[in-house]
GUPADREN-434992 format. One record per residue (C-alpha): residue in three letters; x, y, z. Coordinates in steps of 0.2 Angstrom, whole numbers, padded with zeros to 4 digits, always signed. Example, Ala and Ser with C-alpha at 12.3 -4.5 7.8 and 13.67 -1.06 7.14 Angstrom:
// GUPADREN-434992
ALA+0062-0022+0039/SER+0068-0005+0036/
END
This chain:
// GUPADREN-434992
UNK-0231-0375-0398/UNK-0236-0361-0385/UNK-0253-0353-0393/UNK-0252-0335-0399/UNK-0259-0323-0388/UNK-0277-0313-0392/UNK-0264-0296-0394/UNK-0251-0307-0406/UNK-0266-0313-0418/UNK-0273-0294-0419/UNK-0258-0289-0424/UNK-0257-0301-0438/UNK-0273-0298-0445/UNK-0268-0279-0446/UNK-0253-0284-0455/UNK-0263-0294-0469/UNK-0280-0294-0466/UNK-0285-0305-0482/UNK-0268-0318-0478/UNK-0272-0319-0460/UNK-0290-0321-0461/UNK-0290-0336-0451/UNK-0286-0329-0436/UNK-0306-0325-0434/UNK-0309-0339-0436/UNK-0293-0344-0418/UNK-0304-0331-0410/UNK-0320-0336-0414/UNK-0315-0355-0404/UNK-0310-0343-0389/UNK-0325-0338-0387/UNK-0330-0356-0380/UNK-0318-0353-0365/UNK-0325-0356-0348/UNK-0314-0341-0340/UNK-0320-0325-0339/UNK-0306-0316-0342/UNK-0300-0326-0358/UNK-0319-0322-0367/UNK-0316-0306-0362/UNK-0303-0303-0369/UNK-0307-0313-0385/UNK-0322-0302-0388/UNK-0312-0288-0386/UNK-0301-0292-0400/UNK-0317-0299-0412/UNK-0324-0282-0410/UNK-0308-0273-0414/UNK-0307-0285-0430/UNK-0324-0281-0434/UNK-0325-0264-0433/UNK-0311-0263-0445/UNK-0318-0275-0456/UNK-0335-0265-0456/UNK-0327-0247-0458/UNK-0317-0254-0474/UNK-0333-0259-0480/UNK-0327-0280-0480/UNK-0344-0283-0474/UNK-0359-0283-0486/UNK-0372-0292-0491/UNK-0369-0298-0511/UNK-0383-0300-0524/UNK-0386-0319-0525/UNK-0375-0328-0539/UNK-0370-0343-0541/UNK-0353-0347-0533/UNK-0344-0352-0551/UNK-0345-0336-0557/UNK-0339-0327-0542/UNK-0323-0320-0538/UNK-0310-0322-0525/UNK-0316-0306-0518/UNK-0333-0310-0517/UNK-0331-0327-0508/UNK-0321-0319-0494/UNK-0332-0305-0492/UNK-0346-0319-0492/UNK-0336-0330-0479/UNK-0332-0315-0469/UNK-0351-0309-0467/UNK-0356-0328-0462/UNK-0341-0327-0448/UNK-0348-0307-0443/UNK-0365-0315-0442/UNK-0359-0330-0431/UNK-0351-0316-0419/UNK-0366-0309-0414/UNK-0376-0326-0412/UNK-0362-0331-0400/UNK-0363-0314-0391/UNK-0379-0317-0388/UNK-0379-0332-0381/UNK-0365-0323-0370/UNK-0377-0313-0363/UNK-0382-0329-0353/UNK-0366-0331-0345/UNK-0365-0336-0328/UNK-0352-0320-0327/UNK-0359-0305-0326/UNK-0342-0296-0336/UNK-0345-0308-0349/UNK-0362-0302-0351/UNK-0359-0284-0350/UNK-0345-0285-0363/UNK-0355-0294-0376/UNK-0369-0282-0373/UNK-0356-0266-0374/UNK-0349-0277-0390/UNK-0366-0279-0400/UNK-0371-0263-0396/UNK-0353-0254-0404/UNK-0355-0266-0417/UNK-0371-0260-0420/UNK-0365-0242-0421/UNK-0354-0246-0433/UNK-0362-0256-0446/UNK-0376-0244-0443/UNK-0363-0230-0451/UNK-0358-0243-0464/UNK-0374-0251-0470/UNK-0371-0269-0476/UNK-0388-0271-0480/UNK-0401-0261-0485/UNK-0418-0257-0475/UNK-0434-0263-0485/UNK-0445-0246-0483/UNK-0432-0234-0470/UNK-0421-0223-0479/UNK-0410-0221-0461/UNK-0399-0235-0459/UNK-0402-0239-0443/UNK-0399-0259-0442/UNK-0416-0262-0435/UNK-0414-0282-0434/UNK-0398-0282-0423/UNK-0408-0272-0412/UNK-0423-0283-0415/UNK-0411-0299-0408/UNK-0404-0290-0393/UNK-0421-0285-0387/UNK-0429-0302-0388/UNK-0415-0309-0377/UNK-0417-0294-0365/UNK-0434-0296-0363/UNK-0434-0312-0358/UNK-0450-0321-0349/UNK-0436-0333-0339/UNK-0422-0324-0335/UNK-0421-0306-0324/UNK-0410-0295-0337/UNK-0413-0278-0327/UNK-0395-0277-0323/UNK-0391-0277-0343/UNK-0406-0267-0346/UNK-0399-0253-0335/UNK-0384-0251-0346/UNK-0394-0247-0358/UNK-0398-0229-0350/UNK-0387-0219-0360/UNK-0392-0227-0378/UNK-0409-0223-0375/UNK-0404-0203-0372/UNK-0401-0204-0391/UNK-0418-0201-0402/UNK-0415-0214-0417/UNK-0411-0229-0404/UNK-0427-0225-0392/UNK-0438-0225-0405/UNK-0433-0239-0414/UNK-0433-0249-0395/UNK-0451-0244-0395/UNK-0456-0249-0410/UNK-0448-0266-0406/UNK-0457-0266-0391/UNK-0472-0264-0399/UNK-0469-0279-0412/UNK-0464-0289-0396/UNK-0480-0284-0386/UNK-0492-0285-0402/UNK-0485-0303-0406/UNK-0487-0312-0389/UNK-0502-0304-0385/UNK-0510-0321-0382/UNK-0495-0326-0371/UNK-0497-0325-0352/UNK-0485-0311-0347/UNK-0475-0318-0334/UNK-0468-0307-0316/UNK-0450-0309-0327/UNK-0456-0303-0343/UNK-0465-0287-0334/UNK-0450-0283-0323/UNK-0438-0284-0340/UNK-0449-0275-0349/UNK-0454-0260-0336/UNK-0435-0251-0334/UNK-0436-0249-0355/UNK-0452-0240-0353/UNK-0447-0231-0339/UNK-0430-0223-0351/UNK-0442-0221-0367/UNK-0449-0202-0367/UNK-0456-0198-0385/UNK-0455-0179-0386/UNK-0474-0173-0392/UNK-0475-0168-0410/UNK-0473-0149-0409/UNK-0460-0152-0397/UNK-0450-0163-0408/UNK-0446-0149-0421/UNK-0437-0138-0408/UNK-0428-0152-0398/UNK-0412-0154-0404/UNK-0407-0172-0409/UNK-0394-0185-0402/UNK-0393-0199-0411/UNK-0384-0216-0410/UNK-0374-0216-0427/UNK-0369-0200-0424/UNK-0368-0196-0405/UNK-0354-0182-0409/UNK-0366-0172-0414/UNK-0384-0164-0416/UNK-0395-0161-0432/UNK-0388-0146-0438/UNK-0371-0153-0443/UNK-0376-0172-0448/UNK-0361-0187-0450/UNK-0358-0186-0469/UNK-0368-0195-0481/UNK-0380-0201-0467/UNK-0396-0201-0471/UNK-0407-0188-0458/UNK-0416-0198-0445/UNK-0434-0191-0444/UNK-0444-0198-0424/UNK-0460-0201-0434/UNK-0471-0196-0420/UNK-0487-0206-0430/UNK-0479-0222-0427/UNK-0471-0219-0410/UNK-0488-0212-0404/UNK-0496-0228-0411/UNK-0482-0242-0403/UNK-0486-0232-0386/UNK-0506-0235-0389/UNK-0501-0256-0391/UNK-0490-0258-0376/UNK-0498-0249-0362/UNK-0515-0257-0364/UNK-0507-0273-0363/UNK-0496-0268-0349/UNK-0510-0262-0339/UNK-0519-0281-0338/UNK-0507-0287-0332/UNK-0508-0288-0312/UNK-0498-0277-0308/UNK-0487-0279-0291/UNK-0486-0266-0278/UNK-0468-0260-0284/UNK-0476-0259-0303/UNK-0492-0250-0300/UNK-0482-0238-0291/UNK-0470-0236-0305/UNK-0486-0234-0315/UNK-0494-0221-0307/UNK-0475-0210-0308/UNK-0473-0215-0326/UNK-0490-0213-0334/UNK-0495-0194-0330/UNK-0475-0192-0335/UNK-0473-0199-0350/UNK-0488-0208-0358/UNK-0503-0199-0355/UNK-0500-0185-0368/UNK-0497-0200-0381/UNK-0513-0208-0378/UNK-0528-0209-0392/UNK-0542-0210-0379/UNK-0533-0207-0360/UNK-0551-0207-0351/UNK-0548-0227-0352/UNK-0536-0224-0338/UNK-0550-0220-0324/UNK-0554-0238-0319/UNK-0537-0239-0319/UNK-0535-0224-0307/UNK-0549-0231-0298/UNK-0543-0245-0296/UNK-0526-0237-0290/UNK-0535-0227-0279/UNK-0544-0242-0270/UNK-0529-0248-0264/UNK-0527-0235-0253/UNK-0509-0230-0244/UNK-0495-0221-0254/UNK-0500-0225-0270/UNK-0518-0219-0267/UNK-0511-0203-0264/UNK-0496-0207-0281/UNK-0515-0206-0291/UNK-0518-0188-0289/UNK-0508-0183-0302/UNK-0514-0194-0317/UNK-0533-0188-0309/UNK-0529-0170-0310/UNK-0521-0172-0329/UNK-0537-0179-0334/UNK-0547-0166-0326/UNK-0537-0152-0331/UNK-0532-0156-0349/UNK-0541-0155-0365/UNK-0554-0170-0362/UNK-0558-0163-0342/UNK-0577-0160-0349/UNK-0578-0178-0355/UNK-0571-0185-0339/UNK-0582-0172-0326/UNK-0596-0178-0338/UNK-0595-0196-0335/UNK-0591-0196-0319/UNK-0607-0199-0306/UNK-0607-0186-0291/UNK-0607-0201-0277/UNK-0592-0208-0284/UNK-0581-0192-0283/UNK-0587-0191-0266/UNK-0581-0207-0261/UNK-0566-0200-0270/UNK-0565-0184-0260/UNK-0570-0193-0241/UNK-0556-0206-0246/UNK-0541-0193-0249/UNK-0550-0183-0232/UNK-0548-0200-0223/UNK-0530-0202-0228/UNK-0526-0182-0225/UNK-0525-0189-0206/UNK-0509-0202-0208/UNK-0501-0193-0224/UNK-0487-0188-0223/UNK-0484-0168-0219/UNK-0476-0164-0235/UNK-0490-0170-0247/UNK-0505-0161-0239/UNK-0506-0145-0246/UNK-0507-0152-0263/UNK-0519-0165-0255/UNK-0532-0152-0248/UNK-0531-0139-0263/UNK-0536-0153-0274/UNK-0550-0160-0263/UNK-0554-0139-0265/UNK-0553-0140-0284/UNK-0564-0156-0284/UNK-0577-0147-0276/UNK-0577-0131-0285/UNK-0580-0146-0301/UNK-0595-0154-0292/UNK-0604-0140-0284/UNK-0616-0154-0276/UNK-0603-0161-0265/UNK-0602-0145-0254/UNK-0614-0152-0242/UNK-0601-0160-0237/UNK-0594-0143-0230/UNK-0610-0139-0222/UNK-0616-0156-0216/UNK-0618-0149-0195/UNK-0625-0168-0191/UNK-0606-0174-0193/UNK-0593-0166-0181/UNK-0580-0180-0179/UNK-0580-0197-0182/UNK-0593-0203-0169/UNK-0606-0198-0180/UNK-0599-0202-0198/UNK-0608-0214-0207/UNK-0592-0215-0221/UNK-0587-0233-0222/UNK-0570-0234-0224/UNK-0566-0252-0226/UNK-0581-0254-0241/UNK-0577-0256-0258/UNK-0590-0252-0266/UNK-0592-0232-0269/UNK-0610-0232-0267/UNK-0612-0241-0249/UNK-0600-0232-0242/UNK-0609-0217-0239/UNK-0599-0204-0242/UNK-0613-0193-0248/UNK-0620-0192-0230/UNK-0603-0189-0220/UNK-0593-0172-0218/UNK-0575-0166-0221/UNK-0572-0166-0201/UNK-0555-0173-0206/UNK-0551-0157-0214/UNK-0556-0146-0200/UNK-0545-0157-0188/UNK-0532-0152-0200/UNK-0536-0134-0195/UNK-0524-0136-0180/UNK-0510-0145-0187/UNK-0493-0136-0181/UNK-0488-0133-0202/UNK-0494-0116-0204/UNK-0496-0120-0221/UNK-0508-0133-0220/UNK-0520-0127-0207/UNK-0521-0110-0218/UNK-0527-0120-0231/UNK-0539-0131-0219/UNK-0548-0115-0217/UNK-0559-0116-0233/UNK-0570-0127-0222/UNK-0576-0111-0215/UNK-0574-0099-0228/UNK-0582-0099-0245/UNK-0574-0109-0257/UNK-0563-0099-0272/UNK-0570-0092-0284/UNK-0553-0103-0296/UNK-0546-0117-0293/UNK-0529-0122-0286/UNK-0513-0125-0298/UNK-0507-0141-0287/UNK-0494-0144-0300/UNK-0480-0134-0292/UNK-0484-0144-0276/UNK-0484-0163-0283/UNK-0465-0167-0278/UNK-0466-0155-0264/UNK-0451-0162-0251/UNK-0448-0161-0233/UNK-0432-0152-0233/UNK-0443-0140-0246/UNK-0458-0139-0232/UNK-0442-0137-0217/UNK-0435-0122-0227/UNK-0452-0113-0229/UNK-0458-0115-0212/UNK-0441-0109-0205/UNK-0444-0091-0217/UNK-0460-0089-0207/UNK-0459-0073-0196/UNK-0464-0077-0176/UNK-0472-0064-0166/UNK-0460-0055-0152/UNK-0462-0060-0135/UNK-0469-0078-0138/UNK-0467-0088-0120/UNK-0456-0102-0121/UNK-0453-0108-0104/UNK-0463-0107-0087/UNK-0449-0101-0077/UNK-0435-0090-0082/UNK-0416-0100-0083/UNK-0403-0095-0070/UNK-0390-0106-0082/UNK-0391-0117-0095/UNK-0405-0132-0089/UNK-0403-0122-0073/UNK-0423-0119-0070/UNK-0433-0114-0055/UNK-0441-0133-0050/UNK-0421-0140-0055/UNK-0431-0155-0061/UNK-0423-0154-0082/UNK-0404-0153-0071/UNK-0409-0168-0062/UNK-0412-0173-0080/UNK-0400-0169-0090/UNK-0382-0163-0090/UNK-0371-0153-0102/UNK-0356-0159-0106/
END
C-alpha cells in the first residue's frame, strides 16, 4: 500500500483532529528520514499541526491527578502535550543535521512554535506575568551556544528576533544564566565565536531611554505598545536585570584571550553598547591598555572607549588615577602611529592627542622639548612594553610636526598646534570617529584653489603634446 503523502495526512487531521490524531504520530517517524527534502517537509507539516493545536488551546499542562479519574479529554490533551514536547526535542537535535535546510527549518520551526505558545500559554511562568516561554528559549540557546560546534550561520538568523525588545532581553538574561553557570568551564575558540554575534545583535536601550522608545515585541510583532495583542499581558525591559546580566557576561568575556578578529570586535562593540550599562567602567583601562599595546588598527579602534571614559561622568576618576608618564607613552604611541595611519583617521587622531594634553598639562613639554627635532635624536622606545622604560617623557611630538606638510589640508591645519598655543577647549572628536575616505575625498574636493597655480613647466601645444615631447614619447591617446 502506497504511503499517504505529508499534504494527504494534514488534510486528515483537519478533517478530524481528535479521530486522526495518529497521524502526529506518521509525522513524527518522518522526521527520522535521511533526505533533506522529506524532513523538510515533515516539519513543515508538524508545525502547521501544531500551531493549530496550540491556537485551540489543545496544548496545556493539566493539574496532576491520577489517570482513573481522568477524562478522555484529559488523556488526549495529556498525550498530545508529550508528542508537542517530543517535537521540539527532535528539532533540536535537527539543528545538528549534516544539511544546513534541515537546520535552518527546525530553527524557523522552534522559533514559530515559540511565538505561538508564547500567545497561548500552556504553562504558567513561576514569578513573570508576560508569558514569554522562557525555557524553549532557554533549550535553543544551549544548543546554539555550543562549545563544539560553530552555529554562527544559525545565529545570524537570529537577526531579526533580536529587533524585538521581549526576545532580546530574555536572550540576555539567558546568556547570563549560561555564563554565570560555566563560569568554571574553559571557554573554548567555538564557545567565544557562538557567543559573540548574540552580543553583537543585543542593544539594551538606557533606562530613560526605554520609556520613549516604542516597543516591538515577539508575541506581537504587528504592533507597538500602544495598541497591545489582546489579553496579553504588557511586557515591561526591566532595565535592573538587564543592566545586571550585562555586568556577568562581559567580565567574563573579557578573560578570555581574546583573538585578533574579537578584540577588534570588542573595541567597536563596547563603547557602542556596553559601556553605558557598566557598574564600574573604569575596570575597562587595562583592558584598553592592553588593546592599546598591541599596536596597529586596533590601537587606533581604542580611541573611542578612551575618550568615553574621559569624557563621561567618571572622567575625574579615570584622569585621577592615571600617572602622567603613562598617558605620555599613550600620547608618543598614537604620534608614532600618526606616520602609517591611514589618511582618514588622523584628524580625530591629532585632536585627541590635543585633548590629552590640555588633560595633563605636564605633558606639554613634549611640544616644546627643542633637543628632539626628528627621530635621530628621540630617546622614545618604540618596541618596549613597559610604559615607564620607554621614555616617552623625554621625547617630542616631531611626528606631529612632519604631519605639518601632509598634502590633506585638513590634517596639516591641525598639525599646526605644535606651534601655536594649545586651545583653550577641547576637541569634540565624536563627529570624526567613523570619518571615511569617500567623506575625506568629498571635502577636500570643496576646497577653494588659488588662481593661477602652476601646473606644468611648459605650456601644451596639444593634448601630451609638450615642449621636451618626452610624455608623447610616453603616452598615447587613443
Amino acid at each position: 500500500m502506497k504511503a499517504r503523502t505529508n499534504a494527504e495526512l494534514l488534510k486528515d487531521f483537519k478533517t478530524d483532529k481528535i479521530k486522526n490524531a495518529n497521524v502526529i504520530l506518521e509525522l513524527m517517524k518522518r522526521l527520522e528520514d535521511s533526505k533533506a527534502e522529506k524532513l523538510t517537509s515533515a516539519i513543515e507539516v508538524l508545525c502547521t499541526i501544531f500551531t493549530q493545536l496550540l491556537n485551540e488551546q489543545d496544548i496545556k499542562v493539566q493539574q496532576k491527578v491520577p489517570d482513573e479519574v481522568k477524562s478522555a479529554k484529559d488523556k488526549f490533551t495529556d498525550w498530545i502535550l508529550r508528542l508537542y514536547d517530543e517535537m521540539h526535542q527532535k528539532l533540536l537535535c535537527l539543528l545538528k543535521h549534516d544539511a544546513h535546510s534541515v537546520q535552518e527549518q527546525a530553527l524557523c520551526t522552534l522559533l514559530q512554535l515559540m511565538q505561538t505558545e508564547g500567545k497561548n500559554p500552556i504553562r504558567r511562568n513561576s514569578g513573570d506575568v508576560y508569558p514569554f516561554p522562557r525555557y524553549r528559549l532557554q533549550a535553543l540557546m544551549k544548543e546554539l551556544v555550543s562549545y563544539t560546534v560553530d552555529r554562527r550561520h544559525l545565529i545570524y538568523l537570529l537577526k531579526e528576533c533580536m529587533e524585538y525588545q521581549d526576545f532580546m532581553f530574555y536572550t540576555l538574561m539567558i546568556l547570563s544564566d549560561i555564563v554565570k553557570r560555566e563560569k568554571k568551564k574553559a571557554k573554548t575558540d567555538l564557545f567565544m565565536n557562538n557567543l559573540f554575534p548574540l552580543l553583537e545583535q543585543i542593544d539594551i536601550p538606557l533606562e530613560t531611554e526605554y520609556r520613549y522608545k516604542s516597543q516591538k515585541l515577539f508575541l506581537d510583532p504587528e504592533c507597538e505598545s500602544e495598541t497591545p495583542l489582546e489579553n496579553l499581558p504588557e511586557f515591561t525591559l526591566s532595565y535592573d536585570k538587564a543592566q545586571k546580566a550585562v555586568n556577568v557576561i562581559w567580565p567574563e568575556v573579557l578573560k578570555f584571550p581574546l583573538n585578533s578578529d574579537l578584540y577588534r570586535r570588542c573595541l567597536i562593540l563596547i563603547p557602542e553598547r556596553v559601556m553605558q550599562h557598566l557598574y564600574k567602567p573604569v575596570r575597562l583601562t587595562d583592558f584598553f591598555m592592553e588593546s592599546y599595546n598591541m599596536g596597529g588598527a586596533i590601537s587606533l579602534l581604542v580611541l573611542q572607549g578612551v575618550f568615553i571614559l574621559i569624557q563621561a561622568q567618571f572622567r575625574n576618576y579615570f584622569s585621577r588615577h592615571i600617572p602622567e608618564y603613562l598617558v605620555a607613552a599613550f600620547v608618543k604611541r598614537l604620534a608614532r602611529l600618526t606616520l602609517v595611519a591611514p589618511a582618514s583617521c588622523l584628524v580625530m587622531v591629532l585632536k585627541f592627542i590635543v585633548n590629552l594634553l590640555l588633560r595633563f598639562p605636564g605633558l606639554k613639554k613634549l611640544v616644546h622639548n627643542p633637543f628632539v627635532k626628528g627621530m635621530e635624536e628621540d630617546p622614545y622606545d618604540t618596541d618596549e612594553p613597559d610604559p615607564v622604560r620607554s621614555k616617552a617623557s623625554e621625547s617630542s611630538l616631531w611626528e606631529v610636526a612632519t604631519l605639518q606638510s601632509h598634502v590633506l589640508p585638513a590634517v596639516s591645519k591641525v598639525a599646526q598646534f605644535i606651534n601655536r598655543n594649545l586651545p583653550d577647549m577641547e576637541h569634540d572628536i565624536g563627529i570624526h570617529v567613523e570619518t571615511t575616505y569617500e567623506e575625506v575625498f568629498e571635502h577636500t574636493c570643496k576646497i577653494q584653489v588659488h588662481e593661477g597655480v602652476a601646473t606644468t613647466f611648459h605650456k601644451p601645444k596639444e593634448f601630451f603634446i609638450y615642449e621636451d615631447n618626452k610624455i608623447s614619447g610616453a603616452w598615447t591617446l587613443v
